[in-house]
N, C-alpha and C positions, 0 to 999 in steps of 0.2 A: 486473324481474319484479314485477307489483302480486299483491298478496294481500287478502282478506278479513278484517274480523275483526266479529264482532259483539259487541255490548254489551247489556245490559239496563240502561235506564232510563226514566223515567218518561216519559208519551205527551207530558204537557202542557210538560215541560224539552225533548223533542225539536222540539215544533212552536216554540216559543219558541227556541230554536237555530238552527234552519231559517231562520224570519224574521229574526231578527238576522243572520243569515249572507247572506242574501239580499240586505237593506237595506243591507249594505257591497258588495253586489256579489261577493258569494266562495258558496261551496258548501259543505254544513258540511264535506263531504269533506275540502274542501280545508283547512276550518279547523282539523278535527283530525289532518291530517294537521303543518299547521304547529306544532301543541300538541306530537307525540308528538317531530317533528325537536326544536325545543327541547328535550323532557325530555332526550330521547339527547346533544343536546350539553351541559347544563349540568347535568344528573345532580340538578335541583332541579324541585319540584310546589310551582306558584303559589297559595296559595287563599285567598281572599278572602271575609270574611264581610259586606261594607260592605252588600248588600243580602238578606239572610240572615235570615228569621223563625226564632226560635227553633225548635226540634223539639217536640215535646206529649212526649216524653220530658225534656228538659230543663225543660221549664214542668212537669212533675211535679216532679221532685228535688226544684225552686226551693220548689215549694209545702211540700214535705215538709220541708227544711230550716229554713222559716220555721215550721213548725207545730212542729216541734221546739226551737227557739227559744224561742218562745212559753210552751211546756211548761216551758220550762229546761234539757233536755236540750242543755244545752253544756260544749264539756268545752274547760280550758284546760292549755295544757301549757309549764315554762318550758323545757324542753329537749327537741331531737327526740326521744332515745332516749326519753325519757319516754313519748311519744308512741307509737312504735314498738311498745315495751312493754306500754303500754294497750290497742294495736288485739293486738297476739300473743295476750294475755290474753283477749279478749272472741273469737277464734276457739278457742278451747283450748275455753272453757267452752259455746261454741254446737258445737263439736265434742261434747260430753260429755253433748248432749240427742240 
C-alpha cells in the first residue's frame, strides 16, 4: 500500500532535486523513496556539507566572535570545570538582572 507524505522545502532545492533526479533518469519519488528505505535499514542520516554556503546565521556568530576578539573579550580556561563554572556564573548573574 503507497501513502503520501508531504514535506516543506524550499522551491528553488525542489526544482534542483527534480533535475538532478531527472538527469540520472530516476523520479525524485523514487529518489526519496530510496533515501528513506536506507535510513529504515541502517538507522543512520548521511549529510554532507562539501557544497554547503555557510547560513547568514553562522556568518553572523563568525562576525560576532571575531569582533569580540578584537575587543578582548576572550576568556581562557585551564580546566573544563573552570569553564563550566564561568558560563554557571555569568547565567546566575544575567538571571539577577
Amino acid at each position: 500500500m503507497n501513502t503520501v507524505i508531504n514535506i516543506k522545502t524550499d522551491s528553488k532545492i525542489k526544482k534542483a532535486a527534480q533535475k538532478t533526479a531527472e538527469d540520472l533518469g530516476l523520479s525524485l519519488s523514487g529518489v526519496i523513496n530510496s533515501y528513506l528505505r536506507q535510513f529504515v535499514r541502517s538507522q543512520t542520516i548521511f549529510v554532507s556539507t562539501k557544497f554547503s554556503e555557510p547560513s547568514e546565521l553562522l556568518l553572523s556568530a563568525l562576525k560576532e566572535a571575531q569582533d569580540e576578539r578584537k575587543k578582548g573579550n576572550v576568556y581562557s580556561f585551564k580546566q573544563p570545570k573552570d569553564a563550566v563554572d564561568f558560563v554557571d556564573k555569568m547565567i546566575v548573574e544575567k538571571n539577577k538582572k
